[in-house]
N, C-alpha and C positions, 0 to 999 in steps of 0.2 A: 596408514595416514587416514586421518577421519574430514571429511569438507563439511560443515556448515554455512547452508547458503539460507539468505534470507530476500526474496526477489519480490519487487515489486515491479509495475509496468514500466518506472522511468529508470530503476537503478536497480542491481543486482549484487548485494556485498557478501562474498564468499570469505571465510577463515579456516583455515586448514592445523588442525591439532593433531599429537601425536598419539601415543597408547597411554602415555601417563598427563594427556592432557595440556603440554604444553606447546603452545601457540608456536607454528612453524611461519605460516606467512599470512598476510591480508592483502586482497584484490579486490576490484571492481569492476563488474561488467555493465551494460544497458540492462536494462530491464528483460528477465524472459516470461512473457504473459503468453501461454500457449494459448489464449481464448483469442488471443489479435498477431501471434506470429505466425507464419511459417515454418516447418522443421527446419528448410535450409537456412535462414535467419538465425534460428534458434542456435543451430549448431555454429554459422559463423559469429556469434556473438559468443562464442564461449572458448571455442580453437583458437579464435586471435589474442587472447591471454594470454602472453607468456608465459606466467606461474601457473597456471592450469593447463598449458598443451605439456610443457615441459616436466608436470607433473600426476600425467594424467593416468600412467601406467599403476603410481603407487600410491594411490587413492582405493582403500579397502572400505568403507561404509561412507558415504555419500548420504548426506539429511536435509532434502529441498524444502523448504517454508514458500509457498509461491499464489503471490496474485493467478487469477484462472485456471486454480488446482483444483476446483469446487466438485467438479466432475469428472465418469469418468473418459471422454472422450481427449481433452486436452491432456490429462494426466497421461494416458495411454503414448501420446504425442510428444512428449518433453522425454517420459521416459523409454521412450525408442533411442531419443538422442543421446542421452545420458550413457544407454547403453554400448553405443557405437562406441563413445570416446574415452569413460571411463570402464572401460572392459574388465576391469576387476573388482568393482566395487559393489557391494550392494546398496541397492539405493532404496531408499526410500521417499516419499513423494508426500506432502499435505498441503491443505490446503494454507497461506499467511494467518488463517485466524486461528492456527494452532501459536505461530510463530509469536504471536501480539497476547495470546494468555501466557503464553512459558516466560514470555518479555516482562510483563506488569506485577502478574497477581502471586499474593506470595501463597506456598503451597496448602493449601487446605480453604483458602478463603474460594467465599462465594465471591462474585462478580460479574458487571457486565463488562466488556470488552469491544472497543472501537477502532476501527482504522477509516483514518483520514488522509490521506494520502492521493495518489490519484487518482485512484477509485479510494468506495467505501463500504465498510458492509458492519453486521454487528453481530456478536457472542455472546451467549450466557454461560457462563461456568460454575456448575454445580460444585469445585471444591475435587472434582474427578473429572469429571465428563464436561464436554462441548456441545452445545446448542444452538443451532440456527433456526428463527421461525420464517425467515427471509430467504428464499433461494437468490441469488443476486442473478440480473440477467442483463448486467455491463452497462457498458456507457450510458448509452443511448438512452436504455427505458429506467436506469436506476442510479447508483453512484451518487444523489444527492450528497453536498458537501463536504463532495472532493476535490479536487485541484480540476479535473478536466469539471465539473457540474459549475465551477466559479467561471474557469474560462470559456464556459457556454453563455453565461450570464454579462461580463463583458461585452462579448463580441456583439451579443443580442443591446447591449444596450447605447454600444457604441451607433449603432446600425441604425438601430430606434430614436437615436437621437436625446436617450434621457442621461446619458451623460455630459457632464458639463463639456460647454467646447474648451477650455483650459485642459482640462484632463484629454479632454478628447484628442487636442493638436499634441499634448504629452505625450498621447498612446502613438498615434500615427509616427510617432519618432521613435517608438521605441519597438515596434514591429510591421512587419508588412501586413495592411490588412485590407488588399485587394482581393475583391471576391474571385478573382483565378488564384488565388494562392490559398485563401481559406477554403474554398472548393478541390481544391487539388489535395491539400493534406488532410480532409475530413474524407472526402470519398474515395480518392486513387489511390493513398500512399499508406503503407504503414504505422504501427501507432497513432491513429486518431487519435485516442483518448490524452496521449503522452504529450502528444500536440496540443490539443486544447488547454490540458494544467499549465504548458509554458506562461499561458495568459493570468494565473491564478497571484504569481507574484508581480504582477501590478497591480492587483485587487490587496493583497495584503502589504505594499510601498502605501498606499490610499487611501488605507482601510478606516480614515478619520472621517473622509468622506461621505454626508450624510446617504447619498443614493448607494453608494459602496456599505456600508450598515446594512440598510437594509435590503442589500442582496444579500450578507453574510446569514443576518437573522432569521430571512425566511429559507435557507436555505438550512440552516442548522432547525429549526422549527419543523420541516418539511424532514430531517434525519430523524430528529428524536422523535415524532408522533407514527413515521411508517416504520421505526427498525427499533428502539430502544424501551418505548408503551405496545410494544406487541407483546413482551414480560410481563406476568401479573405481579411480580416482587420486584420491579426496577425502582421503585421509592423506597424499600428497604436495603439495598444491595450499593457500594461504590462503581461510578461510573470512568474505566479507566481508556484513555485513547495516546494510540499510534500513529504514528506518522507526523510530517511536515507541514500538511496542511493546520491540522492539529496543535503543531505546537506552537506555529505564527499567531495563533487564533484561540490563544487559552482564555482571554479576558470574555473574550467574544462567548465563547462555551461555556465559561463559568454564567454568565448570566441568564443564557439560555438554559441552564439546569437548574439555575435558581428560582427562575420564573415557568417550570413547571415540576418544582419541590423535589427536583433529584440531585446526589449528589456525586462533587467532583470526586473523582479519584485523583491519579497519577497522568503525568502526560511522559512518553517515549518516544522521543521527535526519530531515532536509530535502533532497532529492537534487537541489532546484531549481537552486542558486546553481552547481553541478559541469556541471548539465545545457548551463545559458548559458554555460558557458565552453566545452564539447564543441563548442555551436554556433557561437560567435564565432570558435575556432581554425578550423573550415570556412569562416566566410567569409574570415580570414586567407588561408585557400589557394584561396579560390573555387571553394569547393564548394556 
């Protein structure tokens, strides 16, 4: 039994294929971001599966795609756990920006690659190879225009007061936004970052909203000048992007690429279902 999981910080969707390829089952767990979990998190977020405790013996090659595989400290960390439960498997570990080139770009092509999501980070794909000129270093210092960088943006502007008060008495209804609760889920508690993007789907409900604009824009502005112009070929190449952030916000992006001469690619709001066929064409060729 082979597991293809593609994990990101708020969601984790595993599909489990046989030897010739055909699709045994699909699950979903939380997100496992080893840069913001704990092993024992890690590990009960993944035993409380059903389809995965109950199959965890006949899992033979295991291929994680994961948010905060960058390095190798948290890899080292997920794949401790991995080892405990799927005790027969070989696993393999990379980092999601393998998972979002195998998703998008078709084989041979050059490309840039993006993930929008909760976090964000960027790729260049020579056609073979993977490139990052951006070490990503999380939430906090980096993540521009991903679902937690938008719901930083909210919060700050709810606070600030440059939110309309319409929106404003809209938001206070639609979350708790006392500073002991937003203090408590940023500093005390698990997944900050996951926390924060909860905020991003009221920015993209809004998003006609002229002060909502242009938080989108300088935030997409602030992506493409630190992570996508760090390429000297990003105006020759398609620029393809991942995730949910991403695919609320394709208008938003197209124009933002247009107005500085690069172009769209493809948007994959789910890189999963691209990910199982990458794998299946390998065992095709027994790989």
């Amino acid at each position: 039994m082979i597991l293809v999981v593609d994990s990101g910080s708020t969601k984790t969707d595993w599909i489990s294929v046989d030897s010739q390829g055909k699709t045994l089952f699909e699950t979903q767990t939380l997100g496992l971001n080893p840069q913001v979990l704990s092993s024992a998190i890690l590990k009960e977020r993944i035993i409380n599966n059903f389809d995965l405790y109950q199959n965890r013996k006949e899992v033979t090659h295991l291929y994680f795609y994961g948010a905060g595989c960058g390095v190798e400290s948290p890899q080292h960390r997920i794949r401790k756990v991995f080892d405990e439960i799927f005790i027969h498997a070989d696993i393999n570990i990379k980092e999601d920006t393998h998972a979002a080139v195998y998703a998008a770009v078709e084989p041979g092509e050059k490309a840039i690659v993006c993930i929008l999501g909760t976090g964000s980070n960027c790729t260049y794909y020579d056609g073979k190879n993977i490139e990052q000129r951006v070490t990503s270093l999380g939430y906090i210092l980096m993540d521009e225009a991903s679902g937690n960088f938008f719901g930083k943006q909210l919060i700050r502007s709810y606070y600030f007061k440059t939110m309309s008060k319409d929106l404003a008495r809209e938001f206070e209804k639609e979350y708790d936004l006392s500073p002991d609760t937003i203090k408590e889920n940023i500093y005390r508690k698990e997944n900050p970052n996951t926390y924060l993007a909860t905020f991003s789907k009221f920015l993209i409900k809004h998003k006609q909203n002229d002060v909502f604009q242009d938080i989108i824009a300088k935030g997409l502005e602030r992506f493409i000048n630190h992570q996508i112009l760090q390429f000297e070929n990003a105006k020759e190449v398609p620029i393809h992007f991942i995730g949910s952030i991403a695919f609320f916000l394709e208008e938003e992006i197209n124009k933002a690429l247009t107005l500085n001469g690069l172009t769209m690619g493809t948007i994959v709001k789910r890189p999963i279902e691209e990910l199982v066929n990458y794998h299946k064409h390998l065992i095709e060729l027994g790989q």
